[in-house]
Each structure stands twice: as structure tokens, then as C-alpha cells.
N, CA, C and O atoms as a Maestro MAE file, in Angstrom:
{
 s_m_m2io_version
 :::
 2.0.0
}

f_m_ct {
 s_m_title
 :::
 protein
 m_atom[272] {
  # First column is atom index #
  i_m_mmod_type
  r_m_x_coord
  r_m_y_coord
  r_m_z_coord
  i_m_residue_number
  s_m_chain_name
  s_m_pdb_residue_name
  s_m_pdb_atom_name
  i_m_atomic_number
  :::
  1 25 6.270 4.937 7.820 1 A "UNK " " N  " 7
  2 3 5.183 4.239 8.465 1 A "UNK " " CA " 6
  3 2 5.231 2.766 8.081 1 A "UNK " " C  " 6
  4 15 4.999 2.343 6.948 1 A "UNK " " O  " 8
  5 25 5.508 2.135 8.988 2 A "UNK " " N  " 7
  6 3 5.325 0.693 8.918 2 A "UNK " " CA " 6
  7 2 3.389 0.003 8.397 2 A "UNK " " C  " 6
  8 15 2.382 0.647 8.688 2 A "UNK " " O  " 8
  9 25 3.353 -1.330 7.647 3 A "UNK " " N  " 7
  10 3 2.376 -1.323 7.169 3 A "UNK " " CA " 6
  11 2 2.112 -3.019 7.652 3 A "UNK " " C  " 6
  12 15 3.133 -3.695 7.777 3 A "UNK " " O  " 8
  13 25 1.014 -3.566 7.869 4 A "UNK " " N  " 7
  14 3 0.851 -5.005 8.455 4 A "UNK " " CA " 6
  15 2 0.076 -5.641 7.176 4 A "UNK " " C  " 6
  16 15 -0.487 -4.966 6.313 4 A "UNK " " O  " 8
  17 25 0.158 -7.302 7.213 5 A "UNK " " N  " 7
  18 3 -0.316 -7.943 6.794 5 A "UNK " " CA " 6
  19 2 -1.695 -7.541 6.200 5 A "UNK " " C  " 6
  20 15 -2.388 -7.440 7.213 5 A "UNK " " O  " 8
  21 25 -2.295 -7.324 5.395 6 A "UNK " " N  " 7
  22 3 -3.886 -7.374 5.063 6 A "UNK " " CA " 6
  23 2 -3.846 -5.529 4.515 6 A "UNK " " C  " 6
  24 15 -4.737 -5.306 3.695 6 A "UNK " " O  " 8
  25 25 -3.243 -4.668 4.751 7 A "UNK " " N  " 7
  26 3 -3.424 -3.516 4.556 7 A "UNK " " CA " 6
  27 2 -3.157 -3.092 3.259 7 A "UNK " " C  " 6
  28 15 -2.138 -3.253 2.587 7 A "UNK " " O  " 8
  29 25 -4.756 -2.233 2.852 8 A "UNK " " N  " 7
  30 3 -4.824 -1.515 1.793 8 A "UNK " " CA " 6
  31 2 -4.082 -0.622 1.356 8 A "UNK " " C  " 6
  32 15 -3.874 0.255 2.195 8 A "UNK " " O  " 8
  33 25 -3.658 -0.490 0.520 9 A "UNK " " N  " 7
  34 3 -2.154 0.753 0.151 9 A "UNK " " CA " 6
  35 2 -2.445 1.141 -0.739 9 A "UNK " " C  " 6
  36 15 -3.083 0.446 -1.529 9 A "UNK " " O  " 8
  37 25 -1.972 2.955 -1.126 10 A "UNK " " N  " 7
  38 3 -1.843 3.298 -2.660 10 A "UNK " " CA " 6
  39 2 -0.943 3.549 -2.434 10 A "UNK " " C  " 6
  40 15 -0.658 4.075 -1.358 10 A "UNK " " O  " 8
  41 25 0.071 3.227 -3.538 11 A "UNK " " N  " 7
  42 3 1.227 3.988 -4.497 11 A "UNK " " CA " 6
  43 2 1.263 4.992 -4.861 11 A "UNK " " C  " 6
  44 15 0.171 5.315 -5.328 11 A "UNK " " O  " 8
  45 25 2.040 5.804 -4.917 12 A "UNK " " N  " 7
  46 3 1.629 7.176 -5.565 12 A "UNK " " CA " 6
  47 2 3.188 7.320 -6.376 12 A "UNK " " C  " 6
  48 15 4.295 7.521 -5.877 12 A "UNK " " O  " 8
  49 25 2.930 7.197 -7.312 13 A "UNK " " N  " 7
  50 3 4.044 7.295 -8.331 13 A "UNK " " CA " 6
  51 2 4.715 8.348 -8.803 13 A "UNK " " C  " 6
  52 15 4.133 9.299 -9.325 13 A "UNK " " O  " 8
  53 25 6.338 8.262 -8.628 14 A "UNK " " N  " 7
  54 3 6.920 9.840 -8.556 14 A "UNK " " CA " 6
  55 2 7.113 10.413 -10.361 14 A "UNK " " C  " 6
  56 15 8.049 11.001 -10.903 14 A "UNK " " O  " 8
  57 25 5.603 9.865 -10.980 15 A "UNK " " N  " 7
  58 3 5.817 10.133 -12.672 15 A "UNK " " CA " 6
  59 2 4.353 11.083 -12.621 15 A "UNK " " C  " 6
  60 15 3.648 10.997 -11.615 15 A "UNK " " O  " 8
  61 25 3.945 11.997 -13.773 16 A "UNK " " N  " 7
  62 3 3.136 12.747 -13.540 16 A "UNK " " CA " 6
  63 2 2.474 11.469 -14.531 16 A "UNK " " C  " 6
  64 15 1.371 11.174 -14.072 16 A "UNK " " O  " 8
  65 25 2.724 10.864 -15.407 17 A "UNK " " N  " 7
  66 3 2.275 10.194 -16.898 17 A "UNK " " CA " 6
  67 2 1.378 8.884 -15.819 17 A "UNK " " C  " 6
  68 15 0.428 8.406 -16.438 17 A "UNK " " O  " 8
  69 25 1.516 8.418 -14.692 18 A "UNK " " N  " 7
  70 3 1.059 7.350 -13.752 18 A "UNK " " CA " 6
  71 2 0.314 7.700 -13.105 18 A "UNK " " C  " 6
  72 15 0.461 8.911 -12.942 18 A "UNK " " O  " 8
  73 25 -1.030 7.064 -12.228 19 A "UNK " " N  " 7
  74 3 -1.960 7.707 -11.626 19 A "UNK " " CA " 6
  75 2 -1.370 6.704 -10.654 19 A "UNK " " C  " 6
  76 15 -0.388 5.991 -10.863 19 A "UNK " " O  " 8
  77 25 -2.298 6.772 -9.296 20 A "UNK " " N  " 7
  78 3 -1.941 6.052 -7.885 20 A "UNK " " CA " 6
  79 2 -1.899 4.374 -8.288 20 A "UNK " " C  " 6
  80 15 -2.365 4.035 -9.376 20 A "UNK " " O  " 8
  81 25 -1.558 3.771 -7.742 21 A "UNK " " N  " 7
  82 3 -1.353 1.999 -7.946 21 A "UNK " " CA " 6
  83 2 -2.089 1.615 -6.361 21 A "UNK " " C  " 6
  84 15 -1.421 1.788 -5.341 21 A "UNK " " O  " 8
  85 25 -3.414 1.123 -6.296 22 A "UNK " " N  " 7
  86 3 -3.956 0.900 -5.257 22 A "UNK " " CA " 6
  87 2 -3.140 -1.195 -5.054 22 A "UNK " " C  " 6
  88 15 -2.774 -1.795 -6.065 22 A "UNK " " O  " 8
  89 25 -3.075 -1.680 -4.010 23 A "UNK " " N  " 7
  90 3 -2.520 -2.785 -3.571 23 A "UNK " " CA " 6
  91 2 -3.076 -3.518 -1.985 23 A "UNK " " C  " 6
  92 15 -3.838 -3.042 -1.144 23 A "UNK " " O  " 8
  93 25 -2.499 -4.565 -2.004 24 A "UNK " " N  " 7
  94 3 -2.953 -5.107 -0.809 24 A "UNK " " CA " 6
  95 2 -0.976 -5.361 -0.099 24 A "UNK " " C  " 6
  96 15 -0.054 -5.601 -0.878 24 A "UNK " " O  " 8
  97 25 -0.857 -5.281 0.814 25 A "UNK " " N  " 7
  98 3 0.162 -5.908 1.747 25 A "UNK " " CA " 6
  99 2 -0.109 -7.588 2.028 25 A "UNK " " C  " 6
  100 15 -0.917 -8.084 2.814 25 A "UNK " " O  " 8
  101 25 0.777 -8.226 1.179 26 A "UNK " " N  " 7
  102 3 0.242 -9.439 1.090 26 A "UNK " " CA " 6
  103 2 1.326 -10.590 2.365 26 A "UNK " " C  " 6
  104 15 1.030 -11.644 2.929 26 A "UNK " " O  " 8
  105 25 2.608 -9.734 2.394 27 A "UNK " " N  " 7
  106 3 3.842 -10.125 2.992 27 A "UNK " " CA " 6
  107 2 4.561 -8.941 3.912 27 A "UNK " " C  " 6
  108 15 4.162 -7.808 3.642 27 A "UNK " " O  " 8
  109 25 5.507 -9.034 4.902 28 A "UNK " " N  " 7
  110 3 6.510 -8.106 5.317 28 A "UNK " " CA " 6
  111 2 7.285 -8.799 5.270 28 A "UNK " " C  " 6
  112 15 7.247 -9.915 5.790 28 A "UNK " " O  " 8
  113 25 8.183 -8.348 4.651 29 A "UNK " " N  " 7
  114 3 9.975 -9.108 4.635 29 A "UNK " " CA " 6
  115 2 11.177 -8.413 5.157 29 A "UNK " " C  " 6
  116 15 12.287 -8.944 5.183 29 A "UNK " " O  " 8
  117 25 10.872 -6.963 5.658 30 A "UNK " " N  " 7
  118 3 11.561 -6.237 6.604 30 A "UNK " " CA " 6
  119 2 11.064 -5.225 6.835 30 A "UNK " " C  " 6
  120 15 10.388 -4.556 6.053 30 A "UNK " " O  " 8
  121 25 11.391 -4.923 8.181 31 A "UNK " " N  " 7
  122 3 10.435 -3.793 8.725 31 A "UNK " " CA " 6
  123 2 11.353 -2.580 8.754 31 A "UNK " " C  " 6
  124 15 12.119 -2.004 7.981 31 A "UNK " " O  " 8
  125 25 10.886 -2.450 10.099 32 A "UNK " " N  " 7
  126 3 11.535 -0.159 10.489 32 A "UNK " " CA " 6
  127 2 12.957 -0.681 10.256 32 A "UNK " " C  " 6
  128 15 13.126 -1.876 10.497 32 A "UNK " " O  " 8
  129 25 14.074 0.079 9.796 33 A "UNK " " N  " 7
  130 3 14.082 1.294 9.420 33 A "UNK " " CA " 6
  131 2 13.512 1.351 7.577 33 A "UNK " " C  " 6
  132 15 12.828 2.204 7.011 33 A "UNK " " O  " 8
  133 25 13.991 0.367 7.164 34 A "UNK " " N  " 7
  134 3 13.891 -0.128 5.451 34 A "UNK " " CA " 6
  135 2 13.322 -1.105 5.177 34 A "UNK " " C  " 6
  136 15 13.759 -2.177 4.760 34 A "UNK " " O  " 8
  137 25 11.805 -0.620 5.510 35 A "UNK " " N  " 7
  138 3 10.793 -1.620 4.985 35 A "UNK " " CA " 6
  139 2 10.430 -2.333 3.596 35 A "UNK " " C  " 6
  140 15 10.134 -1.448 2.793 35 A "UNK " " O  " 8
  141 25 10.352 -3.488 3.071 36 A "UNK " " N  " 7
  142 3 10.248 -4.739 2.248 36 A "UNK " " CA " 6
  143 2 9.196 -5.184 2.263 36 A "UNK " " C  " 6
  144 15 8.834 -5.949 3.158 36 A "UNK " " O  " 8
  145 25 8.353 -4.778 1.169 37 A "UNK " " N  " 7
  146 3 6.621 -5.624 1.318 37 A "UNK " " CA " 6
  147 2 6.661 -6.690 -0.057 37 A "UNK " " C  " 6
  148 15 7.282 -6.552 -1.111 37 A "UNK " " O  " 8
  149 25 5.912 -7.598 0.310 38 A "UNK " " N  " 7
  150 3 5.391 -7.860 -1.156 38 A "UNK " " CA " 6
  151 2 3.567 -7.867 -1.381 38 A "UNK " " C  " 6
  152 15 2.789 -8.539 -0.705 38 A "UNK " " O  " 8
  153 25 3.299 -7.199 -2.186 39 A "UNK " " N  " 7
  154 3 2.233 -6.332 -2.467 39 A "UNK " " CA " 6
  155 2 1.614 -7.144 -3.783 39 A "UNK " " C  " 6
  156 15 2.198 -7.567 -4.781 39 A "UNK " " O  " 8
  157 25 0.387 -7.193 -3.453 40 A "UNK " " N  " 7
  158 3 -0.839 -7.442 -4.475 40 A "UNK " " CA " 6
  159 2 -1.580 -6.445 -5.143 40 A "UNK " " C  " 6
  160 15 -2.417 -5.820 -4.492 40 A "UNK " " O  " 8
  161 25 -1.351 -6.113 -6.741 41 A "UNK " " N  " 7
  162 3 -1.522 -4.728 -6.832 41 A "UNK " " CA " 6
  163 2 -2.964 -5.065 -7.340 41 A "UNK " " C  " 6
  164 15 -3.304 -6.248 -7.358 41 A "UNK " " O  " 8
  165 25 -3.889 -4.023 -7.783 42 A "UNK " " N  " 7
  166 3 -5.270 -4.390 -7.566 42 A "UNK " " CA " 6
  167 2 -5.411 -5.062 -9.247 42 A "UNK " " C  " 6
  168 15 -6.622 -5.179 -9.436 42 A "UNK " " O  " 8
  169 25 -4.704 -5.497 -10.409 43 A "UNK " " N  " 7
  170 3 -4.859 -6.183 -11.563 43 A "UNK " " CA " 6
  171 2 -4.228 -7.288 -11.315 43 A "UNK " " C  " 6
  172 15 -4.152 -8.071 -12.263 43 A "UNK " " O  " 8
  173 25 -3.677 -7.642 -10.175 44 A "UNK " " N  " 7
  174 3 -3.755 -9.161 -10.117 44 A "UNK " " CA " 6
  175 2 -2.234 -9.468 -9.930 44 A "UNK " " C  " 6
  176 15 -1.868 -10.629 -9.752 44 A "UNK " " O  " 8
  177 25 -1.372 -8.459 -9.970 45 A "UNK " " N  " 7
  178 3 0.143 -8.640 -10.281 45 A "UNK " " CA " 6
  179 2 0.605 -8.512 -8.661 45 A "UNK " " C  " 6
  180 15 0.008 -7.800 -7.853 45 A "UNK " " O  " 8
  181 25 1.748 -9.316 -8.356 46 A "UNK " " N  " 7
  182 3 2.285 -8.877 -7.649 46 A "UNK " " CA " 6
  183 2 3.898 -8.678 -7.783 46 A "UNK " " C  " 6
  184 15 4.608 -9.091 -8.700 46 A "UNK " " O  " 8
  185 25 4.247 -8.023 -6.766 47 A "UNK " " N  " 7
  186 3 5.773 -7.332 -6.467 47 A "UNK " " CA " 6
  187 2 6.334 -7.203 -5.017 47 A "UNK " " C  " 6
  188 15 5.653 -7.470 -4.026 47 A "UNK " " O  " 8
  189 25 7.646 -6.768 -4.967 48 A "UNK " " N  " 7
  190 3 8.331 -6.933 -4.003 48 A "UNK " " CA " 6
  191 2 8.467 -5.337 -3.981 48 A "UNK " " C  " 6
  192 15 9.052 -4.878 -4.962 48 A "UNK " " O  " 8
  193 25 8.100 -4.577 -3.192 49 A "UNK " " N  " 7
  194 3 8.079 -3.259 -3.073 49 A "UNK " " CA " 6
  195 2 8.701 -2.805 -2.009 49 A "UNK " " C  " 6
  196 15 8.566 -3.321 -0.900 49 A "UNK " " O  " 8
  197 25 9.708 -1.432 -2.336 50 A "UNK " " N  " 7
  198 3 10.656 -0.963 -1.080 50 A "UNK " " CA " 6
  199 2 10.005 0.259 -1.040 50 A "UNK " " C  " 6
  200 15 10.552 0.931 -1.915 50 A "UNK " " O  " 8
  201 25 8.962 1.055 -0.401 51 A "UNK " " N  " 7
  202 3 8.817 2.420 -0.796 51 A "UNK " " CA " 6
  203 2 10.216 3.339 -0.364 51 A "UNK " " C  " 6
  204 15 11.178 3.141 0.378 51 A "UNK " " O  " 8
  205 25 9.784 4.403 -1.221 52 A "UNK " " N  " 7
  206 3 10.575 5.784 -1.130 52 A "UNK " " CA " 6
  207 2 9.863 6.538 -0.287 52 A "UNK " " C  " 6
  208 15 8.667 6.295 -0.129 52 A "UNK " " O  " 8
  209 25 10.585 7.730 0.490 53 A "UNK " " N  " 7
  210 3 9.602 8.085 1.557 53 A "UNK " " CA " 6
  211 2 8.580 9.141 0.502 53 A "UNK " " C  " 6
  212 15 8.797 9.903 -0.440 53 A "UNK " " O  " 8
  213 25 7.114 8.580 1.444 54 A "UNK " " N  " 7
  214 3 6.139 9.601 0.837 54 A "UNK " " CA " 6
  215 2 5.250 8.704 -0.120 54 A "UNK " " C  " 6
  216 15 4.128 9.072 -0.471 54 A "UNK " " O  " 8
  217 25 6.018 7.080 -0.664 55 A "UNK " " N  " 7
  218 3 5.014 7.191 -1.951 55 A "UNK " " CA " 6
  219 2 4.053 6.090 -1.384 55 A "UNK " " C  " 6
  220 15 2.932 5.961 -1.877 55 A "UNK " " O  " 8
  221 25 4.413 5.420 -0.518 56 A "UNK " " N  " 7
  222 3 3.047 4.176 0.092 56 A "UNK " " CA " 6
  223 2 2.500 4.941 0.877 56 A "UNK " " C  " 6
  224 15 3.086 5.839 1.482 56 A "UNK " " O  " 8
  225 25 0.899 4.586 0.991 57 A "UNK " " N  " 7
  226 3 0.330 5.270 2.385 57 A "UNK " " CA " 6
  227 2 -0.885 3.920 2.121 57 A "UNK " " C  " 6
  228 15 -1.096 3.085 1.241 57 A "UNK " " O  " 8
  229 25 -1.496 4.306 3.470 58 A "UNK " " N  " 7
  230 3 -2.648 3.597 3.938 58 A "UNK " " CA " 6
  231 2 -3.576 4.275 3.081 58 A "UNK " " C  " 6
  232 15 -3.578 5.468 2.777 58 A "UNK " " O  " 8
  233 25 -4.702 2.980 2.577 59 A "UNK " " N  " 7
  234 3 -6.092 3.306 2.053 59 A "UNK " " CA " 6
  235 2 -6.739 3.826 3.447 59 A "UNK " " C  " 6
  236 15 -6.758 3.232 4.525 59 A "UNK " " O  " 8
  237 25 -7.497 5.674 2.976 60 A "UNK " " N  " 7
  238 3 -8.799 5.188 4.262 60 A "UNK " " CA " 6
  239 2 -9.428 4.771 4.488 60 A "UNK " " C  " 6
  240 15 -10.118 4.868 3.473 60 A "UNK " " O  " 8
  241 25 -10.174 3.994 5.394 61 A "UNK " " N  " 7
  242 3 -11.221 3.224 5.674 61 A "UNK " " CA " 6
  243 2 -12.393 3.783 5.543 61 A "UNK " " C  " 6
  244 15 -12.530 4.812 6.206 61 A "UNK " " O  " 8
  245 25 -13.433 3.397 4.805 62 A "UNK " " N  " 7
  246 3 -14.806 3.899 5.065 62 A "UNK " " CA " 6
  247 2 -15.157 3.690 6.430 62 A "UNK " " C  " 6
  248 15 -14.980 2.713 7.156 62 A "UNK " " O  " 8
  249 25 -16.009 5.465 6.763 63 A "UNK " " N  " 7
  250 3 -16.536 4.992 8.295 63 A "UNK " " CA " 6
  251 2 -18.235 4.135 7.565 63 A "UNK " " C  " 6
  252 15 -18.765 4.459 6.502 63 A "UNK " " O  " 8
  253 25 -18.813 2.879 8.675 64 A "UNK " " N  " 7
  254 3 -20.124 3.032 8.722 64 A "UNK " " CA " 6
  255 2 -20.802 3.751 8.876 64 A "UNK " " C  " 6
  256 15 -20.614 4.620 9.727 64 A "UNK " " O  " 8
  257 25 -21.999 3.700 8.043 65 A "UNK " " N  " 7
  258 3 -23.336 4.327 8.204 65 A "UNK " " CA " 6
  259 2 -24.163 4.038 9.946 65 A "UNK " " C  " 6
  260 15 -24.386 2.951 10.479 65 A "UNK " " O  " 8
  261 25 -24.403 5.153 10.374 66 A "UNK " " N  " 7
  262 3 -25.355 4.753 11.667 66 A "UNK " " CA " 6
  263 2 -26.177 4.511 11.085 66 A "UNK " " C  " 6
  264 15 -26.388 4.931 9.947 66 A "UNK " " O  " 8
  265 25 -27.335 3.253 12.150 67 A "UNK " " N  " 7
  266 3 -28.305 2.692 11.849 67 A "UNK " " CA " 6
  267 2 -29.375 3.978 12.491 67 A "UNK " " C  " 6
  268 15 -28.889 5.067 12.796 67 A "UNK " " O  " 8
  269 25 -30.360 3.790 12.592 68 A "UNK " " N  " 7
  270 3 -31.559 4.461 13.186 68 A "UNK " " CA " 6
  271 2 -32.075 3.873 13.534 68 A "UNK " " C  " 6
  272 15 -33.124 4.217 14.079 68 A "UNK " " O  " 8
  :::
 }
 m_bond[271] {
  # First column is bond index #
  i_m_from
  i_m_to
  i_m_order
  :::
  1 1 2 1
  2 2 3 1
  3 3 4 2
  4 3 5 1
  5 5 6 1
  6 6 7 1
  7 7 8 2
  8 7 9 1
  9 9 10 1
  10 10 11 1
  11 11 12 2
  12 11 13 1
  13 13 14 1
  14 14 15 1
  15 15 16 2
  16 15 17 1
  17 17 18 1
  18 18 19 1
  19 19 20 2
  20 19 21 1
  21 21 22 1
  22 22 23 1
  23 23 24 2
  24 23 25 1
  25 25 26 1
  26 26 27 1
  27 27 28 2
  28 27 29 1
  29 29 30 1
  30 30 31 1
  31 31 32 2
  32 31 33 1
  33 33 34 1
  34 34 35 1
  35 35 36 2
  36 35 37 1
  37 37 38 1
  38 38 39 1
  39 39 40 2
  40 39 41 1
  41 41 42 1
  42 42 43 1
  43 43 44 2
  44 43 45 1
  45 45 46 1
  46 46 47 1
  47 47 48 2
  48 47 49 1
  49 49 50 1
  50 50 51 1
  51 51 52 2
  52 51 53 1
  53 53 54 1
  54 54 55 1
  55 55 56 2
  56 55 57 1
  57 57 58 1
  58 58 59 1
  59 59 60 2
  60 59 61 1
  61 61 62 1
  62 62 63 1
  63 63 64 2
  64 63 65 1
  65 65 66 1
  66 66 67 1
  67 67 68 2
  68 67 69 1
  69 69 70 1
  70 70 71 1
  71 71 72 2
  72 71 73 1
  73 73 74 1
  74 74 75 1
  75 75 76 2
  76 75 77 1
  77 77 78 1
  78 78 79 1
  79 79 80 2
  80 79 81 1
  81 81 82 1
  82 82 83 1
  83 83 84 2
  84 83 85 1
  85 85 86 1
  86 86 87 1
  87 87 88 2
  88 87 89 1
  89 89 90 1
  90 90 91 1
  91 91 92 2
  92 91 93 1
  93 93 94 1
  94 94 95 1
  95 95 96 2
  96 95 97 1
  97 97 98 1
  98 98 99 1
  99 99 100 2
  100 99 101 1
  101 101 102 1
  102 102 103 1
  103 103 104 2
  104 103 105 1
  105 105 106 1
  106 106 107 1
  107 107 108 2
  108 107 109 1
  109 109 110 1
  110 110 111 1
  111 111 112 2
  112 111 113 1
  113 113 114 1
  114 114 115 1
  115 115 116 2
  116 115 117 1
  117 117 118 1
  118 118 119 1
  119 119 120 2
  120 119 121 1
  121 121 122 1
  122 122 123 1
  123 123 124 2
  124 123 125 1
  125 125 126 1
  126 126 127 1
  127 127 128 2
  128 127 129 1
  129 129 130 1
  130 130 131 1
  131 131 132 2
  132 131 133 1
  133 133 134 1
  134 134 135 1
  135 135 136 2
  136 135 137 1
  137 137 138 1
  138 138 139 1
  139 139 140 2
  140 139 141 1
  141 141 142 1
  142 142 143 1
  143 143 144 2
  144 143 145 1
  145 145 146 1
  146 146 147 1
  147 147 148 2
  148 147 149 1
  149 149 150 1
  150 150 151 1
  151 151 152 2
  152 151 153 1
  153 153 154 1
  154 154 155 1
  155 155 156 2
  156 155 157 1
  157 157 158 1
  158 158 159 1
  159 159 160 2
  160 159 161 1
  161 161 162 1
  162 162 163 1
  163 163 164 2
  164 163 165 1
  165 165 166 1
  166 166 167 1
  167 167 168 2
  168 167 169 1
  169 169 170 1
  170 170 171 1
  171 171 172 2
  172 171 173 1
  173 173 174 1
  174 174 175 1
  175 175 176 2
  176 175 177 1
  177 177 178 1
  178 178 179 1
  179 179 180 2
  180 179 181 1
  181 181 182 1
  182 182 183 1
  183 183 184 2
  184 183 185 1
  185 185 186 1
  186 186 187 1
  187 187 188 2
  188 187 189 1
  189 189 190 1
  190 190 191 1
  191 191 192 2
  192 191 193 1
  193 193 194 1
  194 194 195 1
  195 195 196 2
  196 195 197 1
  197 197 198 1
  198 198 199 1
  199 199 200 2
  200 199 201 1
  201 201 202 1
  202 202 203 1
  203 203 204 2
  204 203 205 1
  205 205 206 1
  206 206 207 1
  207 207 208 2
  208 207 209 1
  209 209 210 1
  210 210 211 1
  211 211 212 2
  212 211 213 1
  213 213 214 1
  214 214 215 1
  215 215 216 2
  216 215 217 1
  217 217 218 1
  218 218 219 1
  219 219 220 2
  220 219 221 1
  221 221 222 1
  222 222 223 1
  223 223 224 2
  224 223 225 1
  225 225 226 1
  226 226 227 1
  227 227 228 2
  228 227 229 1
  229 229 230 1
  230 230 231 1
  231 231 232 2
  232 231 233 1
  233 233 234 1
  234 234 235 1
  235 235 236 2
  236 235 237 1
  237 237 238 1
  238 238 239 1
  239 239 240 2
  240 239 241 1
  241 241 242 1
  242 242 243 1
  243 243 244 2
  244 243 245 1
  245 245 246 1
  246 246 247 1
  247 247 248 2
  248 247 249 1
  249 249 250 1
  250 250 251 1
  251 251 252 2
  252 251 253 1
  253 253 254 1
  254 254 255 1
  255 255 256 2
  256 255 257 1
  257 257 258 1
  258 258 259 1
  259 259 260 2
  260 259 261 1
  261 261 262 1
  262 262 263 1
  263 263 264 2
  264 263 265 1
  265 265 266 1
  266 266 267 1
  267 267 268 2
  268 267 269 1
  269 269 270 1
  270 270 271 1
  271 271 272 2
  :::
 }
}
């Protein structure tokens, strides 16, 4: 799955000892087939990230509350 500019991501790390690495998509530096992000991870660090299949995915979005 390809990922755009501004999008929330977790990591999910192929270590049991690591919990998820939540991030922002700050860059694309190559897309489909062997995608290249560089990523803002949520402590402030960033990186140049290639996922493996399976370990980036999209944050879900909260739905809004209806008004009344």
C-alpha cells in the first residue's frame, strides 16, 4: 500500500521485545513497486524508511461525533 504526504503510520516491528512505532509520512522518495518514505516518528526522530511487507499501515481515523 502506497502512503501520501501527511499520513499517520504505525510500524509494527518484526521483534516481540518492541511495541508499534506510531509516525507521520513526512516525504515520498519512491513509490509502487519499492516504496521509500522519510518518516517523523512520534519522539521527534526522523528516518528514511523502506517497509517490509506487512509492517507500515495506516493510522485509523477517528470517526466524528454526531451533533444533535
Amino acid at each position: 500500500m502506497a502512503f501520501e504526504v501527511g499520513t499517520v503510520v504505525i510500524a509494527n516491528a518484526q521483534s516481540i521485545t518492541r511495541g508499534p512505532r506510531p509516525g507521520v509520512i513526512e516525504e515520498v522518495l519512491r513509490g509502487e513497486p519499492s516504496p521509500r518514505y522519510r518518516v517523523r516518528w512520534e519522539d521527534g526522530r526522523e528516518s528514511i524508511y523502506t517497509p517490509a511487507s506487512g509492517t507500515l499501515q495506516a493510522k485509523p481515523r477517528r470517526r466524528k461525533a454526531k451533533q444533535a
